[in-house]
Steps between C-alpha positions, in 0.01 A plus 500: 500500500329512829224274439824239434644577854400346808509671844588390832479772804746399795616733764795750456664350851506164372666647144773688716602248691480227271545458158261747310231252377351524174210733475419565160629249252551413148367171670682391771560166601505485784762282766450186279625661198790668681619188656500314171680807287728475861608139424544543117726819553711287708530280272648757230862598397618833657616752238611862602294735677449761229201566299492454140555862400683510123251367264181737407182434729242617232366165535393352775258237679267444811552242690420351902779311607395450856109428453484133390354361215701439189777746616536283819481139304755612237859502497653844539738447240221375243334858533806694460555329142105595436577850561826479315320334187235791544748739438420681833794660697290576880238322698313660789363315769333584813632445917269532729736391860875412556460135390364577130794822475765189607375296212471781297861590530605171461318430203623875341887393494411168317332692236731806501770266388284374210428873387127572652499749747228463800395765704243468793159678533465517872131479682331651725140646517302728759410348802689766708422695789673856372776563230740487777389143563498404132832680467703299738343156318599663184846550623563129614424381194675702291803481693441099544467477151778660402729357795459150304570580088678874352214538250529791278164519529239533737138532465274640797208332545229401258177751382460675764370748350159257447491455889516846565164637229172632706304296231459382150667805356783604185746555796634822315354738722643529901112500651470146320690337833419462802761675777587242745587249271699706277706599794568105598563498149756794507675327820562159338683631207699770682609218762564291219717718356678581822570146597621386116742807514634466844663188385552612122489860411597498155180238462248614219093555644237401305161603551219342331122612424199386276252633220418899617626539833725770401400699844622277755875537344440894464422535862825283623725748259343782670435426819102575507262250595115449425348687771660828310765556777889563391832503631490082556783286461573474130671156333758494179566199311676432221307291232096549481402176428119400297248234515310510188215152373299411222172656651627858562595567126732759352753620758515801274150569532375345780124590520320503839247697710729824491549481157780384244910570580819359372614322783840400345550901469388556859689244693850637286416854601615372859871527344567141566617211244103257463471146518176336402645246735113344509338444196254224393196349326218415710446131513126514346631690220466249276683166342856497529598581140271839593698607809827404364415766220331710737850546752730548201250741296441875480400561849765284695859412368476692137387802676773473783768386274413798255450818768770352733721849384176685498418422856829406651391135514801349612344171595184258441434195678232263418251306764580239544778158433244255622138446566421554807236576766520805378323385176620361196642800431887284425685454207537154600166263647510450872692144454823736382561309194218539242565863339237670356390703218625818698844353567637441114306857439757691722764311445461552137423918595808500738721343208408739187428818737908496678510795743 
């Protein structure tokens, strides 16, 4: 969720040229946390550099290898067994520069030989000059990213679509956004996609997006833009990825400003296979017990386990392994040890709900 996401505007000429830094992050670490994750990957046996590709993905977890914090002070090894005692088969994490996609890629062939396939979300945000600009930093990345790992996956950038609205607004509608940054917007994914495929092109593209903003996604399929002009660049992906949290309800009746809509129904339409590959209970939700019930319930996991053929769900991924700064949105308190309420409640889902 944007309010989640912290940004950071640098200059495009300092992205091209270096490494691509981090501007929008599902947190972001910063060097500190890099260099750390750096000496632990070292420190880990090599296994074959293949993703984890056999076992089903339904299931799946957040996670921020690179950003400190429990993920930095414990061992790699110790949270590939949590996610194998979870049940989950895919963990996505964010890279935000070269050093975090090394550590990354390092970390993804330890856990693909343990049967958890990692794929990165990479970051970027809009402090660009022109979609050319944002583009060619889109590009490096992407083609940095997947220079260091063959993912199967690879997701391109992170809610975008929230950078790019004109105001508080449903996002369903193309005069909700605002021009310029929807075309910055446009230009990091379709670099993105351009640098991940120059190095792999049989890689799979995931775009993601967040409660209503059906619009933004309708104008990159069809090439319009907000100020009502056509015939613009146009972007195709390959899995339309969801955000969905406690506070915004029933993603099959999602009720805003513009009305009520089925967002599950809308996001399929696209013709791609969905993955809720965010979903969550807010933090202030309530006691543990409450948002353990809450993320396995009607409106989360029971829902998505039970309209997965419905909707062409094809995977879910819950936010997040640890506590974090973030929140205390993890399955597991910030120390990486003490599971909570939520943890036992999706193991115990993942366990009697086999997909």
């Amino acid at each position: 969720m944007r309010d989640r996401f912290r940004l950071v505007n640098i200059s495009a000429a300092v992205v091209a040229v270096a490494t691509s830094l981090m501007l929008a992050a599902c947190g972001g670490g910063g060097e500190g946390a890099v260099e750390a994750a750096t000496a632990k990957a070292t420190d880990m046996p090599e296994a074959t550099a293949k993703a984890a590709t056999t076992a089903s993905i339904f299931y799946g977890m957040n996670g921020h290898i690179t950003n400190g914090g429990a993920y930095d002070n414990t061992p790699y090894a110790t949270q590939l067994s949590q996610l194998q005692d979870l049940g989950v088969k895919i963990f996505r994490n964010d890279v935000y520069n070269l050093a975090s996609a090394k550590v990354l890629a390092t970390v993804a062939k330890q856990f693909a030989a343990g049967g958890v396939q990692v794929y990165p979300v990479m970051l970027l945000g809009l402090g660009f000059d022109s979609e050319e600009a944002a583009y060619n930093a889109g590009f490096v990345m992407g083609q940095q990213t997947a220079q260091t790992y063959k993912y199967t996956y690879y997701e391109v950038a992170n809610e975008l679509d929230s950078a790019a609205l004109a105001g508080n607004y449903d996002g369903n509608i193309w005069w909700q956004y605002s021009n310029r940054p929807f075309t910055i917007a446009r230009g990091v994914i379709r670099g993105m996609i351009a640098g991940v495929k120059s190095v792999d092109s049989s890689a799979k593209i995931i775009v993601d997006g967040t409660w209503k903003h059906i619009a933004f996604f309708q104008m990159l399929l069809d090439g319009s833009q907000p100020d009502g002009t056509h015939g613009h660049p146009t972007v195709s992906w390959d899995i339309t990825a969801w955000h969905w949290y406690s506070d915004q309800g029933d993603m099959t009746n999602a009720c805003g400003g513009t009305g009520c809509h089925d967002i599950l129904g809308i996001i399929s339409s696209f013709g791609r296979p969905v993955w809720i590959n965010e979903f969550g209970v807010r933090p202030e939700y309530g006691a543990n017990d409450t948002i353990a019930s809450y993320l396995t319930g009607n409106l989360m996991m029971q829902q998505y386990y039970t309209q997965a053929s419905k909707y062409n769900i094809q995977s879910i991924q819950g936010f997040e392994l640890y506590d974090s700064q973030e929140g205390n949105y993890g399955m597991l308190q910030s120390d990486g040890k003490t599971k909570k309420a939520s943890y036992m409640a999706v193991k115990n889902f993942i366990a009697s709900h086999p997909k």
